[in-house]
N, C-alpha and C positions, 0 to 999 in steps of 0.2 A: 396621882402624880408620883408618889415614891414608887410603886410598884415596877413603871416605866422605867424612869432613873433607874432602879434594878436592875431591871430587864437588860436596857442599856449596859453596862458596868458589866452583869454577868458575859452578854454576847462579846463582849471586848476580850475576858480572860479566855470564855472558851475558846474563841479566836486564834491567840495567842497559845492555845496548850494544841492545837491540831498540828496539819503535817505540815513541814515546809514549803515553801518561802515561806509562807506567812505565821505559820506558829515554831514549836522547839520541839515537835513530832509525838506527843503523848498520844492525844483524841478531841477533837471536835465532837462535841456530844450533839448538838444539831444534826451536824452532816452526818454521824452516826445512822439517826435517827432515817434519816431518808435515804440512805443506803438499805438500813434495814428494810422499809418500807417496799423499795424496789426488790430485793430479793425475795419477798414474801409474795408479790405481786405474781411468780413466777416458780414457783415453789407448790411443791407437792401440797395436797390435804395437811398428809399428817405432821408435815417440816413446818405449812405456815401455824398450829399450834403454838410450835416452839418460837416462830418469829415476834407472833401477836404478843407472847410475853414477854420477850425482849425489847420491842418498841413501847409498850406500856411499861416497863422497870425505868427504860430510859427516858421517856415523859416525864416520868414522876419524882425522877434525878434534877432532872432539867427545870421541871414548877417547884421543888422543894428545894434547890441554889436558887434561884431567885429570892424565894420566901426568905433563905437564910440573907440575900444580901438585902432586903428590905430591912429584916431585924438589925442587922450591923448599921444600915444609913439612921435608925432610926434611936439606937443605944450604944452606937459607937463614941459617939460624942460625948455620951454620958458616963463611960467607963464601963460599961456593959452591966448595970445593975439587977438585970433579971438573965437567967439562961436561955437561950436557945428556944429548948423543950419546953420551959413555961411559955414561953411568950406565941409558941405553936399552938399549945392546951389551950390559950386565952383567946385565940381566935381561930373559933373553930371552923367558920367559914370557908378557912383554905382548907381545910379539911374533905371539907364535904364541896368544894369547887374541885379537886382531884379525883373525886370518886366520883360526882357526877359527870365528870369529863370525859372519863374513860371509857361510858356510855355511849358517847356524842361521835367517839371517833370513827369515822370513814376505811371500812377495808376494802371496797370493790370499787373499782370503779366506774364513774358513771357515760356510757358511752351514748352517743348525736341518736334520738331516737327518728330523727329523719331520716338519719342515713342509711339504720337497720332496716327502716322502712324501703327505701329504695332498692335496698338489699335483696330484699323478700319479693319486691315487686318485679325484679330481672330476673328471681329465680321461678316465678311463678308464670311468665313469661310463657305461651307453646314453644314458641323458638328458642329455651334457654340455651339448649346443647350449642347453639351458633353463637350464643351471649358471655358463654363462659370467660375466653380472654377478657373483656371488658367487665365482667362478675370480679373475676379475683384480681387486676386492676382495683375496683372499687373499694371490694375488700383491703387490699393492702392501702389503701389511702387510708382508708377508714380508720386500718389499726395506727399507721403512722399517725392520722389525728390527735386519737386516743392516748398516743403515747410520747406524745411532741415535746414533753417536760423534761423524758428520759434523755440523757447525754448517748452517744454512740457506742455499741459495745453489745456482748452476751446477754445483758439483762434486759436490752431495749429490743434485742430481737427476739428472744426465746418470748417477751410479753405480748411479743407483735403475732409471732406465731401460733401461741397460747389463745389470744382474741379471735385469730382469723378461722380455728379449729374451730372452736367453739360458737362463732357465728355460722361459720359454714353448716354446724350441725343443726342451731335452731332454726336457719333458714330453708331446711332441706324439704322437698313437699315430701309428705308422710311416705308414698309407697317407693320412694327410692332411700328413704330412712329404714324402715322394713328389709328393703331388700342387702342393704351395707348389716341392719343385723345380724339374718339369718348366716350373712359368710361367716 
């Protein structure tokens, strides 16, 4: 129950330090958070390196201000008679709830495995060459599926386009794969 309350409390100030109207323009450390995520989504090999340890620095900002506002609901009242840092040492659960988490996190996403299917089944089609309009039709739904959370803009397309290459390659039958190689 206090953790919530926390949680709570903290989503409120971060709120208030993002951009305007509703904050006084510092950073929303959430919204950060899933910015970052969308740019990485679309992001070179070696960039999303860089991203993965910017979303994981920022997580762990984000689960350790909570942890701090827990400590404050739970020693504020009392005049704060242990520090911070002790009261971290002494439960070391969150400790190892942040490291384990880190684990757990999600980087690719998971796309309609029917839909790849029906993908593969138009492209394996004798008549694909007539199927094509209605192929990349299905493709583009598919990506816009996949990426239906994104708001409108460079990141939402470049991800759409990102998916639609990269299905188009796994669903390619092998000897016109071969043959886009040898060019």
């Amino acid at each position: 129950p206090i953790a919530k309350e926390a949680k709570r409390k903290i989503d409120i100030i971060i709120d208030k330090c993002g951009p305007s109207p509703k904050g006084v323009g510092i950073q929303n450390l959430r919204e950060c958070i899933i910015q970052t995520k969308w740019k990485y989504d679309v992001a070179a090999e070696d960039k999303q390196i860089t991203y993965r340890a910017i979303i994981i620095n920022m997580i762990e900002r984000y689960f350790y201000t909570i942890c701090f506002a827990m400590y404050a609901l739970e020693f504020g009242p009392l005049g704060y008679p242990k520090t911070f840092n002790t009261w971290i040492k002494e439960n070391e659960d969150l400790h190892t709830m942040v490291q384990d988490g880190k684990d757990k996190l999600e980087w690719s996403r998971h796309v309609d495995p029917a839909m790849l299917e029906k993908l593969k089944e138009m492209m394996m089609d004798p008549n694909y060459k007539e199927n094509i309009p209605s192929l990349i039709r299905t493709m583009y739904e598919f990506a816009f599926q996949t990426y239906s959370d994104l708001p409108k803009g460079p990141i939402k397309n470049n991800s759409m386009k990102k998916l639609c290459a990269q299905t188009m390659w796994e669903i390619l039958p092998q000897e016109i794969a071969n043959r886009i190689n040898k060019k």
